[in-house]
N, C-alpha and C positions, 0 to 999 in steps of 0.2 A: 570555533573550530581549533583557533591556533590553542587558547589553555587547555582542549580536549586534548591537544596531540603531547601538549608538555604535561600533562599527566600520566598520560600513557606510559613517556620517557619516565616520569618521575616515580611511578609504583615499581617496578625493580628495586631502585636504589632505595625507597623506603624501605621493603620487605629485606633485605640486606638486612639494612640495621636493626628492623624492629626485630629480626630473630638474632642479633649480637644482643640486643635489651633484654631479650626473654632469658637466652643464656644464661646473662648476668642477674637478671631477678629470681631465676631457679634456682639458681648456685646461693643466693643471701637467702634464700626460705629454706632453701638446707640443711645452711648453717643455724641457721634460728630454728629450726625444726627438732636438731639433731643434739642441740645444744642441753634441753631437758635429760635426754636418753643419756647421754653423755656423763652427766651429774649422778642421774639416777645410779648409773655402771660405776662409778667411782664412791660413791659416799656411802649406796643402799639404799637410801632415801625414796620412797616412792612422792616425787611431788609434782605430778603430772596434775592431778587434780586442780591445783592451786596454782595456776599457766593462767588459765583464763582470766585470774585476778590482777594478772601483771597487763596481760595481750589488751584487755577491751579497755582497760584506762593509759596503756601507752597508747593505745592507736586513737583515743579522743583525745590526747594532747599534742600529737605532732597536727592532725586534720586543725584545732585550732588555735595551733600556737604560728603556723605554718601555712596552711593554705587560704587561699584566697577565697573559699567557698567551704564553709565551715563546717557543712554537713558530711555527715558518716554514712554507711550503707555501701548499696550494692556497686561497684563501677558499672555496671551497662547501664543505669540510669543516667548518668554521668555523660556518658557519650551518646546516649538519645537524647538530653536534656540538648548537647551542645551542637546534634546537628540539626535539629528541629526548631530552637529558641536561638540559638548563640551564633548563629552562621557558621559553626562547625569549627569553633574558636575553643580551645582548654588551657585555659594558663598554664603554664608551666611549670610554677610550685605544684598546682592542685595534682598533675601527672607523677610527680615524686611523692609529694608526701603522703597522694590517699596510696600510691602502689607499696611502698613504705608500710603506710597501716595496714593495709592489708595483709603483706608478710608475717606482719606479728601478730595479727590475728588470729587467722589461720596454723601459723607456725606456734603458736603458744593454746590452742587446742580449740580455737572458736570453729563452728561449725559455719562452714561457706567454699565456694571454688575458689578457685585459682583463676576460673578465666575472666573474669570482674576484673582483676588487676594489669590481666593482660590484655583485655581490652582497651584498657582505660590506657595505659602505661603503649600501645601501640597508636592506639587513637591520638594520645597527646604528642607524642612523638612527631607521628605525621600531620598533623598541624602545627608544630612550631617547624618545620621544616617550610611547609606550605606558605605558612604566614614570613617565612623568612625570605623567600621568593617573590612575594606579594602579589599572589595568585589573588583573583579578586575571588575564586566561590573555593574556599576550602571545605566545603560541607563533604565533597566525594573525596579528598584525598585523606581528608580524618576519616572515613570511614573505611576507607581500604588500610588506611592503615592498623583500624581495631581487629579486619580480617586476617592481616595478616599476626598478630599478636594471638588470635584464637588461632589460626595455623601453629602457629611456633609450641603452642602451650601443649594441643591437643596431639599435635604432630598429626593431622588432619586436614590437608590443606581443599579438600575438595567440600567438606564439612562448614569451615571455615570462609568460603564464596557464598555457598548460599546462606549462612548466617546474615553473612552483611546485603542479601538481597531483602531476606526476608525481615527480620527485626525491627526497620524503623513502622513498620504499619502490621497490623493485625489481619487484615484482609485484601492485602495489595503488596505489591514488591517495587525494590529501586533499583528497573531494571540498565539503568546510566552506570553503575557501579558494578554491575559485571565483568569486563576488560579488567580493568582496572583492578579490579579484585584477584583474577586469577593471575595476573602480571604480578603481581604482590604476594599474594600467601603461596605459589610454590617454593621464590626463594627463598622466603622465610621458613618455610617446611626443612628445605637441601640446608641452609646453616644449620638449624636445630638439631639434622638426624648426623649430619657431618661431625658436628663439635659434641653431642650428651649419644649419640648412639639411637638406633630404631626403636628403644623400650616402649613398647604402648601402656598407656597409664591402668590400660586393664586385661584382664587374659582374652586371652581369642576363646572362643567355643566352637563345638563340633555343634549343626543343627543338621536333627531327623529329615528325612525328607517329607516334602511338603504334601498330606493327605486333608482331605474334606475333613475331618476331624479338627484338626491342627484350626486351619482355615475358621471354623465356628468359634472352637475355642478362642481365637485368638480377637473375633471379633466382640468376646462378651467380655475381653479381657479391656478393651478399650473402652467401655461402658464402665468398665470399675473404675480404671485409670482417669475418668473425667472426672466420679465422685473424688476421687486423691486430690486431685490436681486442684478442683474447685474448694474442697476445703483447705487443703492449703495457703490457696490467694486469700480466703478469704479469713485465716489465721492471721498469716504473716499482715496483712492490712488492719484488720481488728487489734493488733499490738501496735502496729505502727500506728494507729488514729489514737491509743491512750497514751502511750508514750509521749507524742504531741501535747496532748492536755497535762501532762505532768509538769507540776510548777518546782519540780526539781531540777540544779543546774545538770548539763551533760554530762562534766565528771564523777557528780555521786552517780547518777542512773547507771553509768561505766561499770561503776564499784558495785551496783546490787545486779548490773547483768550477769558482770565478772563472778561474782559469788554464787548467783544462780547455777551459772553455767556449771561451776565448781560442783555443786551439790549436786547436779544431773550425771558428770561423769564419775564420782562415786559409786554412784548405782549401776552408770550404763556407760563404760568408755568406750565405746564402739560408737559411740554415736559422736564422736567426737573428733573434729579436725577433719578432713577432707572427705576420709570414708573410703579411698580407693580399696582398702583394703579388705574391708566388707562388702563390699560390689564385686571382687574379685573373688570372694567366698559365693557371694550366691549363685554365682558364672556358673562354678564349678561341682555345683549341686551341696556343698560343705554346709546350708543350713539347712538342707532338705528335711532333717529331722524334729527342726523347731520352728514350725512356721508360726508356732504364738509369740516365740522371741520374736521375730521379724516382723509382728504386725505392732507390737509396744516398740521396736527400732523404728517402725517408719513412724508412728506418735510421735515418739520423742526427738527425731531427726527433725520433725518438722517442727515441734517446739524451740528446740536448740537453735534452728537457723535462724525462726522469729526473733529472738532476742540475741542470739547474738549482732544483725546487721541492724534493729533498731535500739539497741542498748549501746550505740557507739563503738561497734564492731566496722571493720571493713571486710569485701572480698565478693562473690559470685554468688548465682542464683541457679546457674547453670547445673554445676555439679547435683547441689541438694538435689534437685528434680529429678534427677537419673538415680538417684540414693533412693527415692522413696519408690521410684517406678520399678528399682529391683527389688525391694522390699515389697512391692507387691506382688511382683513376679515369683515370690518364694513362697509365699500366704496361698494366691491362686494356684497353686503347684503341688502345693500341700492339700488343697479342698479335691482337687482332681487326683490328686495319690499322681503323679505323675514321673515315669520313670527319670532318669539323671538326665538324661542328651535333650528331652520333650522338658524337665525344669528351666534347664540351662537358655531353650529359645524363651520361655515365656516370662522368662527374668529380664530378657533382652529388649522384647516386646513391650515389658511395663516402662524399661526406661526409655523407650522411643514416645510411647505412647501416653506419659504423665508428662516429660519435656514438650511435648506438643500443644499442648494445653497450657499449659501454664505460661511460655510463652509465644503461642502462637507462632511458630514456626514448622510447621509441617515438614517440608522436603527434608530440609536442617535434621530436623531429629530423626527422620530415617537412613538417610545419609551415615550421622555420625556414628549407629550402631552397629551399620554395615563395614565403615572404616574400622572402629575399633575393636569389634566383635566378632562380626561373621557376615560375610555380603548376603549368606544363606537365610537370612531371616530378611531380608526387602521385603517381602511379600506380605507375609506376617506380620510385619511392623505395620508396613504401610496401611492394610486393613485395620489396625486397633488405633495407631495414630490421626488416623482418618476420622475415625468413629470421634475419637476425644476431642481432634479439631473443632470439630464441627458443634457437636455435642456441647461444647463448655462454651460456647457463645463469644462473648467478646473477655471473657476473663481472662484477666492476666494480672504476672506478676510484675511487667513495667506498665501498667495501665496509664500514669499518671504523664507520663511519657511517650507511650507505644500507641499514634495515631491510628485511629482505623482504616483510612487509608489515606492517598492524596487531595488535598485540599483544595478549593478554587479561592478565591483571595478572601472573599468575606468569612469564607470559612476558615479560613488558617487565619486571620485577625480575631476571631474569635478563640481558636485553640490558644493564641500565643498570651492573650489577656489573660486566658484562667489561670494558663500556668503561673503569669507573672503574679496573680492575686495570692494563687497558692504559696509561691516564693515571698513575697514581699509578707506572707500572714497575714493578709485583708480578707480573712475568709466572712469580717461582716459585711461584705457588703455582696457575697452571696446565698447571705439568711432576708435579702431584703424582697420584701412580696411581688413579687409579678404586678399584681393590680397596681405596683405603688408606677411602674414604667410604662407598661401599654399605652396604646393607643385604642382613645376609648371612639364607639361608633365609627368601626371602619366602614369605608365604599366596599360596598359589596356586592356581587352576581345574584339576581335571581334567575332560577332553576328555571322556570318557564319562558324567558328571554330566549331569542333567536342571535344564531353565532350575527348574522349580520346589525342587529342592536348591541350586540357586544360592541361589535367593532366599531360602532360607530360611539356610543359613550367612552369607551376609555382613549379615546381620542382627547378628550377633555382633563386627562391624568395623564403623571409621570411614572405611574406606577407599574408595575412589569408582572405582579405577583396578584391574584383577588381571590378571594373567597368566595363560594358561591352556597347561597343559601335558597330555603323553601319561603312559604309562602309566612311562616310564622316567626322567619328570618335564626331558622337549625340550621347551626353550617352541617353541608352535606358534603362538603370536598372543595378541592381549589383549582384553578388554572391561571397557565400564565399567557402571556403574549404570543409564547414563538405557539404554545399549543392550540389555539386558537388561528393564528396565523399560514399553520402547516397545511391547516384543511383547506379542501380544496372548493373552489367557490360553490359547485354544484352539490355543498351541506350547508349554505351558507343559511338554508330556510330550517333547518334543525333545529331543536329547543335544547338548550346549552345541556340537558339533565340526559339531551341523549346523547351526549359527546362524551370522552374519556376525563373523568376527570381525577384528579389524584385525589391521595387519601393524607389529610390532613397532621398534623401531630400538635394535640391540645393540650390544654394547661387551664387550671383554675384561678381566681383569682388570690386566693390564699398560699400556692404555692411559692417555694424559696425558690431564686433567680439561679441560685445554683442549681438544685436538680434539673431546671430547664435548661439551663447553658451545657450541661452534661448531655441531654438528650438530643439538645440542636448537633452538639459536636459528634455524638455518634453513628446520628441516622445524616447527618451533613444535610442538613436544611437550615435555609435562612431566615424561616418564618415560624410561630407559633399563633395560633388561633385561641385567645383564653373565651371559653365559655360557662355559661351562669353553672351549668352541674351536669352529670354526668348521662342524665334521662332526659332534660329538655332540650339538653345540646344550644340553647341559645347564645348568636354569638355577640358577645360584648367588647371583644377587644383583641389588640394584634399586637407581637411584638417582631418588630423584623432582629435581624443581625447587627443591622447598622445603630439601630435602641441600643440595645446591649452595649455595644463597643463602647457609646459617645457616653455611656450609664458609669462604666468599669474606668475608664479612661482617669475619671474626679478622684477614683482610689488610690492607681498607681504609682508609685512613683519609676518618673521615666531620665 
């Protein structure tokens, strides 16, 4: 209770400073922003193109000539990585120099946000503050303090709260970081509008009043926005799994991102560098006449982002996602022939409703369109945002990071392994076969057993978890102790097949330990059932959680 209450005291005084941070990080991406245009105005020289060729190989040698964690990419990764794995610990090179890279990213024409940096660059902040205090659990005050950096950036401070509820889990919120959070991102908000002024980074819109029309529309508008969203992730991840494989150092891959990117914005510099500017065109109905240009801008916006953040690029994932969601918004507006003010919401609705999805933050993305747009589309948003949450499954763009929800201990020892396998590049030792770890001829429940022989054999085991099979020993489903235990004595004469039994989640013996540590981590079970094949169902073998762990453990270095 006493560190609850010195947090409490302590998110003001972070949020102070992380929007005196912001300030000063908005003001050097300005400058570095402004500095091409500037050249351009003086010499004539058009050499905007040829930005990216400077931006993505500076920003991969400050991240490894400089930080402590060598990798490039998004910052929200960054800051799930360290409240989830790191006790919510970021070094303090790594807070300079990826926010650093990321300026020059972005500021030299790479396509990504801004709120990546200000996450990251807020998050680190209030953790070296926290850790200077020697708070023993800084996991919440780094996290209020990245909300209050998305405050400062967005000038959204109520957007900015339920980010940091929503974000660390896919299907659950960190409702401890609430207080906290809004104690934090309004000050940060009142510096920010104090010291650069109220500018919102995108126009406001007028939206039609809400009719049953609207209402349908808007709901197939969030069916489309799941297709976007999901090929996106699964874009952006398809680049980033080759990139990986490339026995190329980081500074060439730099050099052909940089050169890529060069060549894309010859063709298309709209797709280039942050995009507020083309977000603010679609707002305003200004592409209403080219909805094919807008459907090759949201392509190539989402190609651009790809390589720019895994070509040795820094910055956000955020903004993209709102880029494509109004690019879609101008496509679908255009198939409907839809007058100006009915474009203008459904531009709004794709960027609620493609951020939803991609990163699984629902409230968050309706929230932020409402701050920065029009409160007049909630409704709208919320129905297509809804549709895409749900809709896109567990897809995301911080998957690798972004738990499904809260953990109980065996299951967060298992999340924390992958990650560390994944970090450390031990990815062989989850190509290694199921069969090779199981436990072969488990004790197992038959079906026709009475709850009272239950209970009286696993008297004889320490096991909590069993498997219950038929007579030809097909697993048919599982129970554990408390569920067996719950009934009450007068089912005691029941035959276990007519009791509740759960539904299993199987695995072959051929399969790689990684797909199955993937699937324990998302349905959060600690057991796997491997059986001989997929029609006989016979079971051969069990691997618990605690397999796994004692398996991974010989890989890692700890």
């Amino acid at each position: 209770m006493e560190e609850r209450f010195i947090t409490y005291i302590l998110s003001p005084i972070i949020g102070i400073c992380i929007g005196l941070a912001i300030v000063a990080f908005t003001s050097i991406f300005n400058i570095i922003s402004e500095t091409p245009r500037l050249i351009e105005a003086y010499t004539g020289m058009k050499i905007y193109v040829l930005l990216p060729l400077i931006g993505l190989p500076a920003s991969t040698f400050i991240v490894m000539r400089y930080a402590e964690d060598k990798r490039t990419g998004c910052g929200t990764h960054k800051v799930l990585e360290a409240y989830h794995y790191k006790l919510g610990y970021i070094p303090p090179q790594d807070t300079v120099t990826k926010t650093v890279a990321s300026a020059l990213t972005i500021g030299f024409g790479g396509s990504a946000g801004l709120e990546g940096p200000s996450l990251l660059l807020g998050g680190g902040l209030a953790s070296f503050i926290a850790s200077k205090l020697k708070l023993k659990d800084i996991r919440i005050p780094m996290l209020v303090g990245a909300a209050a950096g998305l405050s400062a950036i967005f000038k959204a401070p109520l957007t900015a709260v339920l980010f940091a509820l929503e974000i660390p889990y896919k299907r659950d919120i960190e409702k401890e970081v609430f207080v906290p959070a809004v104690l934090s991102a309004i000050p940060a908000y009142i510096v920010t509008v104090f010291l650069t002024g109220e500018t919102p980074i995108v126009v406001n819109v007028s939206a039609p009043p809400l009719s049953l029309e609207v209402l349908i529309w808007s709901l197939l508008e969030g069916f489309l926005a799941t297709a976007v969203a999901y090929l996106f992730v699964k874009f952006f991840n398809m680049v980033k799994f080759a990139v990986s494989r490339c026995a190329l150092n980081k500074f060439k891959r730099a050099l052909i991102g940089g050169c890529t990117l060069s060549l894309i914005w010859l063709f298309m510099p709209d797709a280039a560098g942050l995009g507020y500017n083309v977000i603010s065109k679609a707002l305003r109905g200004a592409l209403n006449d080219d909805p094919a240009y807008a459907a090759c801008l949201l392509l190539v916006k989402m190609t651009a982002t790809a390589i720019t953040l895994n070509f040795g690029g820094s910055g956000g994932l955020f903004i993209p996602s709102i880029f494509l969601g109004a690019m879609l918004g101008v496509v679908f507006s255009g198939i409907l022939h839809a007058s100006a003010s009915v474009s203008g919401l459904f531009v709004v609705v794709g960027m609620a409703a493609v951020l939803s999805a991609t990163s699984k933050t629902l409230l968050t993305s309706v929230l932020f369109v409402a701050e920065t747009c029009t409160p007049l589309s909630i409704i709208p948003a919320t129905l297509a945002s809804s549709i895409s949450y749900f809709a896109s499954g567990t897809c995301s763009l911080y998957e690798e990071v972004q738990l499904s929800k809260r953990a109980v201990e065996e299951e967060k020892a298992l999340e924390e392994l992958y990650h560390m396998v994944i970090e450390q590049n031990r990815e062989d030792a989850l190509k290694v076969k199921v069969g090779v770890i199981m436990n072969r001829n488990p004790i197992a429940l038959q079906e026709d057993m009475t709850v009272k022989e239950v209970v009286r054999m696993v008297e004889n085991y320490n096991f909590r978890v069993y498997p219950v099979v038929d007579e030809r020993f097909r697993l048919i489903g599982f129970t554990t102790i408390e569920d067996i235990l719950s009934l009450p004595k007068s089912k005691y004469d029941l035959k276990l097949s007519a009791t509740l039994l759960r539904r299993p989640l199987i695995a072959f013996e051929n399969e790689e330990l990684g797909e199955i540590l993937r699937k324990m981590i998302e349905y959060d079970v600690d057991h796997v059932y491997v059986v001989s094949d997929s029609e006989q169902m016979r079971l051969i073998g069990v691997v618990s959680g605690i397999d796994v762990v004692r398996f991974l453990l010989k890989y890692i270095r700890l």
